[in-house]
Residue, then its C-alpha position, 0 to 999 in steps of 0.5 A: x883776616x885772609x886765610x892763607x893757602x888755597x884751601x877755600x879756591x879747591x873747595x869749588x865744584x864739589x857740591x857740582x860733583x857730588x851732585x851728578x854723582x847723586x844724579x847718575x845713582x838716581x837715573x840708574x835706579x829710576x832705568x831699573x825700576x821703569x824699564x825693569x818694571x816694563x819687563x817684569x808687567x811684560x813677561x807676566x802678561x806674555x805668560x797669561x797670553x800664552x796659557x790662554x792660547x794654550x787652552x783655548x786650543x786644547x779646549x777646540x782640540x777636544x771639542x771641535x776636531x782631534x785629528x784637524x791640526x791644520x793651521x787653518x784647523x780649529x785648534x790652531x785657530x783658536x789658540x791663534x786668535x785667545x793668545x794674539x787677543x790678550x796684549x802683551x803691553x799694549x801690543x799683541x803678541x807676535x805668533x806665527x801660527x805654523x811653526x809658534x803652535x804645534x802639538x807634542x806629545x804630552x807628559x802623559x805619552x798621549x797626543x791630546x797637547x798642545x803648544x803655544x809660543x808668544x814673542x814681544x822683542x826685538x827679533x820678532x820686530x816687536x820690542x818692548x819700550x824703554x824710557x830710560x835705558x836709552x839714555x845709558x846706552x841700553x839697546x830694547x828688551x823683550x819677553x817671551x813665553x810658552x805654555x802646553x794645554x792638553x785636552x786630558x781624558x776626564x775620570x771624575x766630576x764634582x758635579x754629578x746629578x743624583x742619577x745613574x744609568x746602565x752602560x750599553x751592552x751587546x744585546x744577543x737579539x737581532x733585532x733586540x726583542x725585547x731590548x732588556x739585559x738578559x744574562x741573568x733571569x729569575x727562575x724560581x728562587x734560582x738564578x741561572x745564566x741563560x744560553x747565549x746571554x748579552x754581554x757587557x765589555x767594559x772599555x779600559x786603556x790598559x790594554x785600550x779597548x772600546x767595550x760595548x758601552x757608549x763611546x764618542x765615536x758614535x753616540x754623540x748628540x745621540x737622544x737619550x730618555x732617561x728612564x725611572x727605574x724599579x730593582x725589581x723589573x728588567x734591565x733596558x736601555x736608559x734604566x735610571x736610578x735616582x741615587x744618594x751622592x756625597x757633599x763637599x765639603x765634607x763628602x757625608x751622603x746626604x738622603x731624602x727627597x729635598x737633597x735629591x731635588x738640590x743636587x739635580x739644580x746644583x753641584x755638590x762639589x765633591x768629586x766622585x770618580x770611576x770605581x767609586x760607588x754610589x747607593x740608590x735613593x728609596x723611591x722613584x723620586x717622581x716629583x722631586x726629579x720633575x722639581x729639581x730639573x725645572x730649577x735647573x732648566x730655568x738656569x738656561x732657559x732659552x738653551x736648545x740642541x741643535x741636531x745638526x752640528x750637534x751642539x747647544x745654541x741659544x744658550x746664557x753660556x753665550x750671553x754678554x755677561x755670561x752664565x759661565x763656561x758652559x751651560x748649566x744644562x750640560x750635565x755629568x750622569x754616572x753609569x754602572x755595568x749591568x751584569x754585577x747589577x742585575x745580579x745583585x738586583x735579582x739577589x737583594x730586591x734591589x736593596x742595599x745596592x753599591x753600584x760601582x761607577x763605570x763611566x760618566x756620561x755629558x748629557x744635555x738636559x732637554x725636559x722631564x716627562x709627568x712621569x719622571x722620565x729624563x729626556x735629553x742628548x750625549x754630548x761631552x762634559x768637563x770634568x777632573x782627572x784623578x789618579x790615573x784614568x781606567x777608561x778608554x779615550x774613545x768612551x770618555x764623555x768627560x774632559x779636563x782641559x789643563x795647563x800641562x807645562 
């Protein structure tokens, strides 16, 4: 029997219908999960190109020259060089380096920071691919992104060794004989300012002065001995103490002579910054100073200074793979002002001491002497910006390259 009408003849063609409908939806989702997907790998890669540029042109800002900002300048060559190295996609980044790195002021108002922009799209000749979009008439996609590094002034580390030092003073003797503090001296059991004492100015950025201590200027790649002290004798240059030190994670101080011996070989991971204080260890420490600072020359045993350009050569830092950032060898040492100290030494027998933290100092480990003596040489170190630092850039050995936007 035949059905009546044409109902069975309007039925053809809507299975083709319903099936291009079905394949237009899934070409649209296919076009936004590929070539969205590009985009989206693209901006984070553009990203990390760019946070990368940005630091490593903070890191030579600091380390190799301030004031070159220079296209050919360290700075700018290294953010150049980290930023176009790290692809976006398959394809460097395209940077021109005159006006794509520059160096604005920092949020902070200083003009340690600088910045970097990295293209991958279709106005800079360098669009990122896409598969399907095409074929639904979309034109090329792109990404850009920026970063600002900043080679910040470092006020804390948690990597300090069980050592503190005096800062330098301005010695009243021309030349220094004897080259000792001598503001205050021991008559009897009075204590009494002498006439034309040395002086210690301490460094502050508010209003900015260098002080008489060591300043970055002048003292870098200078050859330091690390000298054992006793509470009971004079102050010299290069007077040391062996001191006790808080522990991550918990902060506890830690004493005796197996924790000393660790904390010279190894960070204790908790920060100590300037205005804090730290209390001497009992005892000069001989053997265990000698013990902890063979372990931590074994780290980097190859590592040597080099006088002339004033940097570390030979070191594990360098190697394929490498020791980490820097050298283990490259160590943070706290100061501590001398005039409070002597007083207080003179006072108390050098007991019960709360030596406040001055300045932190980058030293490079050379050697340690029979006798404990520490030798060695200044150089900068990085370190952690808590608060707001109190000292000026100038004497600052201690940096913190950040990512500031």
């Amino acid at each position: 029997m035949k059905r009546s009408g044409g109902f069975g003849r309007n039925e053809r063609g809507a299975i083709l219908a319903q099936g291009a409908i079905i394949f237009l939806g899934l070409l649209a989702i296919t076009t936004f999960v590929v070539d969205y997907g590009v985009l989206w790998v693209g901006r984070h890669q553009a990203q990390n190109s760019a946070d990368a540029g940005a630091l490593a042109g903070a890191t030579a800002l600091f380390y190799d020259s301030m004031t070159d900002r220079t296209d050919a300048g360290p700075a700018k060559q290294s953010a150049y060089h980290v930023a176009h190295g790290n692809y976006i996609v398959g394809q460097s980044p395209n940077i021109d380096i005159t006006t794509d790195i520059t160096f604005p002021t920092c949020p902070d108002g200083s003009n340690r920071c600088i910045k970097v922009n990295v293209f991958r799209n279709e106005q800079r000749g360098n669009a990122l691919p896409m598969i399907f979009g095409r074929i639904v008439g979309l034109g090329a996609q792109g990404v850009r992104a920026t970063a600002t590094g900043e080679a910040a002034v470092g006020n804390a580390s948690n990597c300090l060794k069980p050592w503190v030092i005096v800062d330098r003073w301005q010695e009243d003797n021309v030349p220094p004989s004897p080259s000792t503090f001598d503001k205050w001296q021991k008559q009897g059991n009075d204590i009494t300012q002498i006439a034309n004492p040395d002086a210690y100015i301490p460094s502050s950025s508010d209003p900015p002065s260098l002080g008489s201590g060591y300043n970055t200027q002048y003292d870098l790649g200078a050859e330091l001995t690390l000298k054992v002290g006793n509470p009971q004798g004079a102050i010299s240059p290069g007077f040391y103490f062996p001191i006790d030190l808080p522990v991550a994670p918990t902060g506890d101080v830690i004493t005796g002579g197996a924790q000393y011996r660790t904390n010279i070989a190894t960070c204790t991971g908790y920060p100590v910054s300037i205005g804090d204080t730290v209390v001497p260890e009992n005892g000069n420490m001989v053997g265990p100073t000698a013990q902890g600072v063979a372990a931590l020359v074994a780290l980097d045993p190859n590592a040597q200074w080099d006088s002339t350009n004033k940097t570390i050569i030979n070191s594990c830092a360098t190697a394929t793979p490498s020791c980490g950032p820097i050298s283990p060898r490259v160590v943070a040492i706290a100061m501590v002002n001398p005039d409070p100290l002597q007083y207080s030494m003179l006072s108390t027998g050098g007991k019960n001491l709360q030596l406040t933290v001055v300045n932190i100092l980058g030293f490079f480990v050379n050697a340690v002497k029979g006798n404990g003596d520490v030798t060695g040489y200044l150089t900068m170190v990085p370190g952690l910006t808590i608060g707001t630092p109190t000292i000026n850039p100038g004497n600052a050995f201690t940096v913190n390259i950040m990512l500031v936007r």
